[in-house]
Residue, then its C-alpha position, 0 to 999 in steps of 0.5 A: x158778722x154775715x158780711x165777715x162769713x161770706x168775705x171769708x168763704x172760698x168757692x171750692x172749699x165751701x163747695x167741699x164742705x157743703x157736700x161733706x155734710x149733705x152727705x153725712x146728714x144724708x146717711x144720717x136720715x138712712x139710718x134712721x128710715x133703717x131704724x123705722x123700718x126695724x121697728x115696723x118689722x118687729x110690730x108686725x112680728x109682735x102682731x102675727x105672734x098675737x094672732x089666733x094659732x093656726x093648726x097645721x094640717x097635712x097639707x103642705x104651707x108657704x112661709x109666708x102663711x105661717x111665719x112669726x105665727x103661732x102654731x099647733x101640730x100633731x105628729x109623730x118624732x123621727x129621732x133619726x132625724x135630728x140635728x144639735x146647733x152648736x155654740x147656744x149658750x144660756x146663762x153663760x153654759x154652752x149647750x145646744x139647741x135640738x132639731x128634729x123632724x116631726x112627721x105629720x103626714x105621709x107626704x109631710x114633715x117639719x122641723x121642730x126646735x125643740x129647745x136646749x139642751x146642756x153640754x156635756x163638759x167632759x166630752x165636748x162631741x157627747x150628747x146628754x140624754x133627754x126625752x122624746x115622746x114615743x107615739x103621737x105628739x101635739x107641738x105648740x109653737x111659733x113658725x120662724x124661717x130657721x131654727x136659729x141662726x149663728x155667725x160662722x165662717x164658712x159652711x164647713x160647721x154646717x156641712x151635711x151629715x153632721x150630727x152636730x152643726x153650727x147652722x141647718x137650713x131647711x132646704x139644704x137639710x130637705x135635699x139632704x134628707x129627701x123629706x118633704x119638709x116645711x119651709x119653716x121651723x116650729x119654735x116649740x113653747x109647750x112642754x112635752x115633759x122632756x125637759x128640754x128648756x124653751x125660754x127663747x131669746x125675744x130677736x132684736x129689732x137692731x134699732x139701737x144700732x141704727x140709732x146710734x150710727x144715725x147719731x154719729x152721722x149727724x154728728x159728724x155733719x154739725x161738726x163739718x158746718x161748725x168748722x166750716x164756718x169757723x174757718x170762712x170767719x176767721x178768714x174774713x177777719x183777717x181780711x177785714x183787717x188787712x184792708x183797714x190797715x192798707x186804708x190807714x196806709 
């Protein structure tokens, strides 16, 4: 059977068919090193998230202090200041999350997701009411890069001034405000008696999806190999035929 394969294979398109899958098996082992890496990024999430709170003083943080870790803050809210992500479904409701700035010193600010909120159904722009605490207030919670962040085409959903946004980033929105603003958002997870609801989404690592593009390159690798194979045999059959039959002759 081997002397049959390699009487059947052809220089150049073995040579084709080989790259083809070093190529797909390559891609096939990125995907899964993108699928480990995922993972070790959600552990080291999962890590910091278990760690002691850090209480926030006035003082200004770096990101790279307090981000994925528990938090505790005491300020006080500038309701002027506040921001409705749109389009942040919960249960299949539509709803929004809301963003405000909490001051905690005079030369220091950071914004609080405070959780979500329900549209109003009947006029899509109408915000419903809630609570905000008057005075001093403690905020618990874990320190992300953004508030949450939605797919959107183009920034005109997120353009400044607007109450309602599709996104907020942080140092747009600072340079917006003119507030001395943390680098980073406070997911709020204590209840502050707002009713505000705060069962946020855990992130998804996108393993999975590396899995399963690894899968399909690996795949696709096997298959090239088997056809070429089945290929370079059955021309090594005919061969190996027609050459008996010319030593018959």
């Amino acid at each position: 059977m081997l002397k049959t394969l390699l009487r059947g294979m052809r220089p150049v398109p073995a040579l084709l068919i080989l790259l083809g899958v070093m190529l797909t098996a390559a891609l096939g082992v990125w995907q899964y090193q993108r699928a480990q890496m995922r993972l070790a990024r959600q552990a080291q999430i999962e890590q910091a998230e278990q760690a002691p709170v850090i209480a926030l003083g006035a003082q200004s943080y770096s990101l790279s202090e307090v981000a994925n870790r528990r938090v505790r803050v005491t300020g006080r809210f500038l309701q002027n200041r506040v921001v409705y992500l749109d389009n942040r479904p919960r249960n299949e409701l539509p709803g929004f999350y809301v963003v405000m700035a909490l001051q905690t010193g005079p030369d220091h600010v950071v914004l609080v997701n405070r959780g979500w909120l329900p549209r109003d159904l009947r006029d899509r722009v109408a915000i419903m009411p809630y609570a905000t605490p008057a005075g001093d207030v403690t905020i618990e919670g874990i320190a992300q890069p953004d508030a949450s962040r939605a797919f959107e085409l183009g920034r005109g959903g997120s353009a400044a001034g607007l109450a309602i946004r599709q996104n907020l980033d942080v140092t747009d929105y600072a340079r917006e405000t003119s507030l001395p603003l943390q680098p980073f958002v406070v997911m709020q997870t204590n209840d502050t008696g707002d009713h505000l609801l705060r069962d946020w989404p855990a992130p998804a690592t996108g393993a999975d999806r590396n899995y399963g593009y690894m899968a399909q390159w690996f795949g696709m690798s096997l298959i090239l190999a088997m056809l070429g194979l089945r290929l370079a045999y059955r021309r090594g059959r005919r061969l190996t035929g027609a050459t008996d039959n010319f030593k018959r002759a």
